[in-house]
C-alpha positions in Angstrom: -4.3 78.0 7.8 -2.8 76.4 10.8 0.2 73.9 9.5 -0.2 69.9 10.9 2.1 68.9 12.8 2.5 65.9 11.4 3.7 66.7 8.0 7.6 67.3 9.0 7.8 63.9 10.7 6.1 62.1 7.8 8.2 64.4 5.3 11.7 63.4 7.5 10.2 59.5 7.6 9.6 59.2 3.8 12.6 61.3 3.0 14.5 58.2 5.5 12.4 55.5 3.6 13.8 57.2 0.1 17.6 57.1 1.6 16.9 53.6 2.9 15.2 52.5 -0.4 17.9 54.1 -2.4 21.0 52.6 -0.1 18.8 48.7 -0.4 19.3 49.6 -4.2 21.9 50.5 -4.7 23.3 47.8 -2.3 21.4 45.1 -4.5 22.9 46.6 -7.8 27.0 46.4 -6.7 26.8 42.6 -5.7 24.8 41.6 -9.0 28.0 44.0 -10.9 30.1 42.5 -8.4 29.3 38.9 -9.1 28.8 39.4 -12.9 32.5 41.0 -12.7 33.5 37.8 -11.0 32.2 35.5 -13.5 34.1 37.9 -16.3 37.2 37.7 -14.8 36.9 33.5 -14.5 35.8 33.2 -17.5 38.5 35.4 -19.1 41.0 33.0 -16.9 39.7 30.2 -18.4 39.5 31.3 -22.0 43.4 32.4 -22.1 44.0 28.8 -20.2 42.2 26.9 -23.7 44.3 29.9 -25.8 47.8 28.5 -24.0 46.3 24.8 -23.9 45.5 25.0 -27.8 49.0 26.3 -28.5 51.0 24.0 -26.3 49.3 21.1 -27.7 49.8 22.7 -31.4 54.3 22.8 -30.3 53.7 19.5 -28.9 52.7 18.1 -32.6 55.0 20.3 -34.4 58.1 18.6 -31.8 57.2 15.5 -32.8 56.5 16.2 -36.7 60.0 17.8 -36.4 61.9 15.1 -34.5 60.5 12.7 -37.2 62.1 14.9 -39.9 65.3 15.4 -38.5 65.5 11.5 -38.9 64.5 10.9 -42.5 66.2 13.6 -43.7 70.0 12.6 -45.3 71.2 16.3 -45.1 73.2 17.8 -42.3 72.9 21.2 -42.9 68.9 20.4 -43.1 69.0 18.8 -39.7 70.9 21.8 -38.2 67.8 23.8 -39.6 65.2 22.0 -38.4 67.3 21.0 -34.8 67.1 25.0 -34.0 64.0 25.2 -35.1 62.7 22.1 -32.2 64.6 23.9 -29.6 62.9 27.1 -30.2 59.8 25.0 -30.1 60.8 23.8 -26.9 62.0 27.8 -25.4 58.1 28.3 -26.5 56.5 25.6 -24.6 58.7 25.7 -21.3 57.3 29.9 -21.3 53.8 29.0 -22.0 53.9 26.3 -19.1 55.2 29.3 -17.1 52.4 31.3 -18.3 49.8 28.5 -17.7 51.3 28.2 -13.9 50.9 31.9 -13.1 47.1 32.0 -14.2 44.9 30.6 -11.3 44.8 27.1 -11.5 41.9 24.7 -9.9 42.6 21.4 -8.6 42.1 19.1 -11.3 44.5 21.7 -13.7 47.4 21.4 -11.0 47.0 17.6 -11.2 46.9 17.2 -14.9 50.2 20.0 -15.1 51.8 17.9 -12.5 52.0 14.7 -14.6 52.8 16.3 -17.3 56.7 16.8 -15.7 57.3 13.3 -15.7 56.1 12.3 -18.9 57.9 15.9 -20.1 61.3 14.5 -18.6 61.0 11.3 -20.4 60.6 12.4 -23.9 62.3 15.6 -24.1 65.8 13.9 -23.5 64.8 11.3 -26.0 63.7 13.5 -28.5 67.1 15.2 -28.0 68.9 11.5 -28.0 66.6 10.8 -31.3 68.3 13.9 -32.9 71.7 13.3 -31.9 71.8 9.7 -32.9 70.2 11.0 -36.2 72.7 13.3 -37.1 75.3 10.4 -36.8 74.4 9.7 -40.4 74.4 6.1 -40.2 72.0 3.5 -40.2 72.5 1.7 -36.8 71.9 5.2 -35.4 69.2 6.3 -37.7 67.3 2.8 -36.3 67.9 3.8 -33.2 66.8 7.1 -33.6 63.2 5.8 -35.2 63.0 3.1 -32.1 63.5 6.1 -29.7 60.8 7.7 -31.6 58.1 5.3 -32.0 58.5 3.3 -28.9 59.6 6.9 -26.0 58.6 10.1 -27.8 55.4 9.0 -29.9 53.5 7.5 -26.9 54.8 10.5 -24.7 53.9 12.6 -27.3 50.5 11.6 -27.1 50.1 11.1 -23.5 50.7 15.0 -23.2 48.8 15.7 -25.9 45.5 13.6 -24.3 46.4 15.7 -21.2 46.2 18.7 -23.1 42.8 17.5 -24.7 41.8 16.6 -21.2 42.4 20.2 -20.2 40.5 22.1 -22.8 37.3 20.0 -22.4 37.6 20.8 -18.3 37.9 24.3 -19.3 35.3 24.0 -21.8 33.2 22.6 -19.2 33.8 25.1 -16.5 32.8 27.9 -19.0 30.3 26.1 -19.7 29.0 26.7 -16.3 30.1 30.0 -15.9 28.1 31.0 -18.6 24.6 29.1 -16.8 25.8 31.1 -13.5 26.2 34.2 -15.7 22.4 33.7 -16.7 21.7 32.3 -13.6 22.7 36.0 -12.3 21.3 38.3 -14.8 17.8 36.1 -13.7 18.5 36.7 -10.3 19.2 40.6 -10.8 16.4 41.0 -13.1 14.3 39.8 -10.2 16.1 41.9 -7.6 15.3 44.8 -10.3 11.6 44.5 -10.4 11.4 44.3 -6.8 13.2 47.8 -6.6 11.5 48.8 -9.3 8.0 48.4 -7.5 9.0 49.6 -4.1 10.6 53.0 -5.9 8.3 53.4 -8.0 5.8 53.9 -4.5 8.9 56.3 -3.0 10.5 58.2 -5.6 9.5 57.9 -9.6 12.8 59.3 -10.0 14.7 56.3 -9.1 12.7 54.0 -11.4 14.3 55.8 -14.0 18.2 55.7 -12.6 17.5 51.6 -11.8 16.3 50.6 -15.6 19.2 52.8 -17.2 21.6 50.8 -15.0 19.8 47.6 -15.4 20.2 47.9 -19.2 23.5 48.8 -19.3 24.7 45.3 -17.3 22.2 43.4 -19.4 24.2 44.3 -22.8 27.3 43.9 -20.5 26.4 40.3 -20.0 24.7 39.6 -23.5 28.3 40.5 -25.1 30.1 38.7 -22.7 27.7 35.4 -23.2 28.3 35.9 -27.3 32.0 36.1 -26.8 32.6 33.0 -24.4 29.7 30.9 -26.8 31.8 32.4 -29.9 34.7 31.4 -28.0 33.7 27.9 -26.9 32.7 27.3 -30.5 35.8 28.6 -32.2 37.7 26.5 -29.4 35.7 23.4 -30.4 36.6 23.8 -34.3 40.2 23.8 -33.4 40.4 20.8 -31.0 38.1 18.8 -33.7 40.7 20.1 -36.5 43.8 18.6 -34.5 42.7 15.8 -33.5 41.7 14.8 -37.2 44.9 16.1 -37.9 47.0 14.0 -35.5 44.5 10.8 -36.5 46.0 11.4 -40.1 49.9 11.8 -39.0 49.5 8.6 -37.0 48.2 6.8 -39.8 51.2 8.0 -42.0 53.7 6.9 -39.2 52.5 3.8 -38.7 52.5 3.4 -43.0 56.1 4.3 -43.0 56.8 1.7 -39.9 55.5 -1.0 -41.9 56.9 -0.4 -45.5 59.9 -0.2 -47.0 61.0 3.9 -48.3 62.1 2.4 -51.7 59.4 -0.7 -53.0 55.9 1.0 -51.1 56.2 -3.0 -49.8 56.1 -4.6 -46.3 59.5 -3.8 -44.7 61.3 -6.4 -42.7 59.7 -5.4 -39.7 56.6 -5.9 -41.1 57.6 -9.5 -42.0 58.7 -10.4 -38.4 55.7 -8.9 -36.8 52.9 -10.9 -39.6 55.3 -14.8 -39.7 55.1 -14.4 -36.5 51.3 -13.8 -35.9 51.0 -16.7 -38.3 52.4 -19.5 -36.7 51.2 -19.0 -33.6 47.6 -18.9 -35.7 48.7 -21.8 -37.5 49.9 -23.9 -34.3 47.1 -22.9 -31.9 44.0 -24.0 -35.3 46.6 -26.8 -36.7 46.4 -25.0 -40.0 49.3 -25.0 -42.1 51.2 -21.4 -43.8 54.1 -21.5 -46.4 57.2 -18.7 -46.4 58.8 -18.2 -49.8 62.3 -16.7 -49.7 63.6 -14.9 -53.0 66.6 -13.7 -54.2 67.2 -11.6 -57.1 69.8 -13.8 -59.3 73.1 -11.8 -59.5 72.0 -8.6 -58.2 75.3 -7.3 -57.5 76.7 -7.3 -60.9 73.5 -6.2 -62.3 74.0 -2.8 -59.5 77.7 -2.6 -60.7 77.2 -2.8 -64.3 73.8 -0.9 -64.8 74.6 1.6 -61.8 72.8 1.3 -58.5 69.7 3.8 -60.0 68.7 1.0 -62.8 69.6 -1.5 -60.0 66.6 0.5 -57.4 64.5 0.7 -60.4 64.7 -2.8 -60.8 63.9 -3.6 -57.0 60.7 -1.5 -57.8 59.7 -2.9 -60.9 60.4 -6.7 -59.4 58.5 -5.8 -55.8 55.5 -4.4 -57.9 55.2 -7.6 -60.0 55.7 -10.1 -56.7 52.8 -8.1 -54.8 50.3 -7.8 -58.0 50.9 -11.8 -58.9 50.0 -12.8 -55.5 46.1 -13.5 -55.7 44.7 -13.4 -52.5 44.5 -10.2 -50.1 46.0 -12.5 -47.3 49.3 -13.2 -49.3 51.7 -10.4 -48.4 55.2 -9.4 -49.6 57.9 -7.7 -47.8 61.4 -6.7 -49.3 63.6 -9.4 -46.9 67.2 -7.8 -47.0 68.6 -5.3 -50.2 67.6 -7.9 -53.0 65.9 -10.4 -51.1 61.8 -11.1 -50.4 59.8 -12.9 -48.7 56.2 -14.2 -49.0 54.0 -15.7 -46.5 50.9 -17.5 -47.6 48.2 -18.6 -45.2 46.3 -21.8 -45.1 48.9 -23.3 -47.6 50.2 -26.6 -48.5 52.9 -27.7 -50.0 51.3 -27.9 -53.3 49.9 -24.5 -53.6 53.4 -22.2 -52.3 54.9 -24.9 -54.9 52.4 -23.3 -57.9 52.2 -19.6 -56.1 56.2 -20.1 -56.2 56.0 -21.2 -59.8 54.3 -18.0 -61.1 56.0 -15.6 -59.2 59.1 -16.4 -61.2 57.2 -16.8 -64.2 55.9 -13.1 -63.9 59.9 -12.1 -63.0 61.0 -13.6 -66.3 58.4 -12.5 -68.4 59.2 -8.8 -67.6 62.5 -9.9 -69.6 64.2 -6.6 -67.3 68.0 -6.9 -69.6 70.5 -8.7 -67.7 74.0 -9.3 -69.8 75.9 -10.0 -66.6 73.6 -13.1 -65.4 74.9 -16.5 -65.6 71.2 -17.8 -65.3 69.5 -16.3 -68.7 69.9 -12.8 -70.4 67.3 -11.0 -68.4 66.5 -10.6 -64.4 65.7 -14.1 -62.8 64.8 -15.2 -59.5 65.5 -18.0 -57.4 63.0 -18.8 -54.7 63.1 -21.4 -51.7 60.1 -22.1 -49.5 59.3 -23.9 -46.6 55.7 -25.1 -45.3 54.9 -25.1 -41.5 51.6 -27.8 -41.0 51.1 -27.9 -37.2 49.1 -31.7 -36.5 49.1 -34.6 -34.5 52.4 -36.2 -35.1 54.4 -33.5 -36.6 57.2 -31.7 -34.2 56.3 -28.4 -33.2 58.9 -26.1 -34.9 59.6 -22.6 -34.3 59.1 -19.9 -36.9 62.7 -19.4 -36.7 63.3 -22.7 -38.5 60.8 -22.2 -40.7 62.9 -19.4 -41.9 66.0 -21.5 -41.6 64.6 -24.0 -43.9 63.3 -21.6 -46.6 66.9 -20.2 -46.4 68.4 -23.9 -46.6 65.7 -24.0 -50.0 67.0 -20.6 -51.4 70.7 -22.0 -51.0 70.0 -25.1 -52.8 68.0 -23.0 -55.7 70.8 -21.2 -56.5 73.9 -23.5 -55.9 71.7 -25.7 -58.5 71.4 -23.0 -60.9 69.3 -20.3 -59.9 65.8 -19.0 -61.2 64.2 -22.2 -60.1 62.2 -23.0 -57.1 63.7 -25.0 -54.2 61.5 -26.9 -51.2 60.9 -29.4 -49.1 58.5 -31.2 -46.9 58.3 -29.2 -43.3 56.3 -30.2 -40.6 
């Protein structure tokens, strides 16, 4: 049987369509690995940037929780403890930074990193100055030490800590996307797949078989590695969500402790300043009136030197509680003035009513019948109260809240040159 001549050229042309087939395939299969490689290695970036971010925002709350501590706390060798302790928080965070800055960084990353230098240079040398003025051991210092706090570090504190937030929800996003390209690819190489699929199928059946093995293999490739960054986005998500209830709550306790004194759970003197003030300006913008009620515990200081200075806190307690739960309306408030002083403000007051309020709050003083052997005034713990009423109208002078206070000093005076545990006042316009 004579041979055709035309069965080695179609033999060399579909063994050269096979090669070329193979070579398109194989071609189409390294940029889909390629490119799913790519994503991987972003992704990875990204997630070790949130790991760093979570922890750097994590030392930024535990700096400040510590700087806080190092205040309140009386004993030296405690604030050596916990000093050491905020400086190896701060060795932690400067090496994370450096970490963070050697991992690729995007444009809005670099930005947020750069800002964080200034704020960075502004509270770390207060937080040190905090500490130092702390460990002074007196109270000027220790003031000074809480001002730094709450007025430099706190809002730095949480100006970083945003930034931080701000970094973990870009990264969030961007892996976010990733993970849409990521399907976006596996869609695309599916499709590139069944084309090859088709077109080998006519050439070679062999190759049908290599394509699907490989195909399946970087399908689980990229089903693990959308589990992990969705487990990891979701993990991520439970942690930002924890801390920023958590830093909600420590807030809420800072701001409790800047507003009442450590001893009677009462306004502190702050406190006072901040709400007199708030209510004459309410009371001279409506032309509504307010009354202040200054009190003094009658001869405090022999009852500290005779009972000891425990009985005489346990009195301040005792007396604080019974001023705060005589006072009937949830406007009324009650602050501890100086060590055995008070001071009430009443809203929408006349003279008439702080005179009756006045009236029962040392009646409920007296009635406690607290032993008092050392007091000139009666045998138990008396108070002497003076108050003053502001009433801002056509006609009356325009008086500062200063004066106020002034006058319900010059009223206190007079209640206890006259004999103490009465009530002093007079008409204030």
């Amino acid at each position: 049987m004579e041979r055709n001549p035309n069965i080695i050229p179609l033999v060399l042309i579909m063994l050269l369509a096979v090669i070329v087939l193979s070579a398109f395939v194989f071609h189409q299969f390294s940029v889909s690995q390629a490119d799913v490689e790519r994503i991987q290695r972003d992704s990875e970036n990204y997630s070790r940037k949130m790991r760093i971010n979570s922890e750097l925002m994590e030392l930024a709350r535990s700096r400040t929780r510590m700087t806080s501590a190092i205040i309140d706390t009386n004993d030296p060798f405690e604030q050596d403890d916990l000093n050491m302790k905020l400086e190896t928080y701060a060795s932690r965070f400067a090496r994370l930074r450096a970490d963070l800055r050697e991992l690729p960084l995007d444009a809005e990353e670099q930005k947020e990193l750069d800002a964080h230098l200034a704020i960075i240079a502004v509270i770390l040398p207060a937080q040190r100055k905090a500490v130092e003025l702390a460990q002074r051991q007196t109270e000027q210092a220790r003031a000074s030490a809480k001002e730094l706090l709450y007025k430099t570090v706190l809002p730095g504190q949480g100006d970083v800590i945003a930034s931080f937030g701000r970094l973990i929800t870009h990264e969030q996003a961007t892996i976010s996307t990733l993970t849409a390209t990521s399907r976006q690819q596996l869609a695309l190489m599916r499709k590139r797949v069944r084309d090859a699929l088709f077109t080998g199928l006519l050439a070679f059946g062999a190759l049908t078989i290599t394509v699907a093995i490989r195909v399946h293999r970087i399908q689980i490739r990229l089903r693990r590695s959308r589990a992990a960054l969705e487990e990891s986005n979701a993990t991520l998500e439970r942690k930002v969500t924890a801390r920023t209830e958590e830093l909600s709550r420590l807030n809420d306790a800072l701001r409790h402790a800047s507003e009442h004194d450590q001893l009677t759970k009462i306004y502190n003197r702050r406190k006072f300043d901040q709400n007199i003030e708030f209510q004459h300006a309410t009371a001279s913008r409506t032309g509504s009136s307010y009354a202040l009620v200054l009190i003094d515990i009658d001869y405090f200081k022999p009852y500290n030197d005779n009972y000891g200075h425990q009985q005489g806190d346990r009195c301040l307690v005792v007396v604080a509680r019974t001023l705060s739960s005589t006072l009937a309306r949830i406007t009324d408030t009650v602050a501890r003035y100086g060590g055995e002083e008070f001071a009430v403000v009443l809203p929408a007051t006349n003279l008439d009513g702080a005179i009756k309020v006045a009236e029962r709050l040392r009646k409920a003083v007296a009635e406690l019948r607290i032993e008092h052997e050392h007091s000139d005034a009666a045998g138990f713990v008396t108070i002497s109260l003076g108050l003053a009423v502001y009433q801002r109208g056509q006609g009356s002078p325009r008086r500062s809240h200063a004066e106020i206070i002034e006058e319900a000093d010059r009223q206190l005076y007079r209640a206890k040159s006259s004999g103490r545990n009465r009530v002093a006042y007079a008409e204030a316009g």
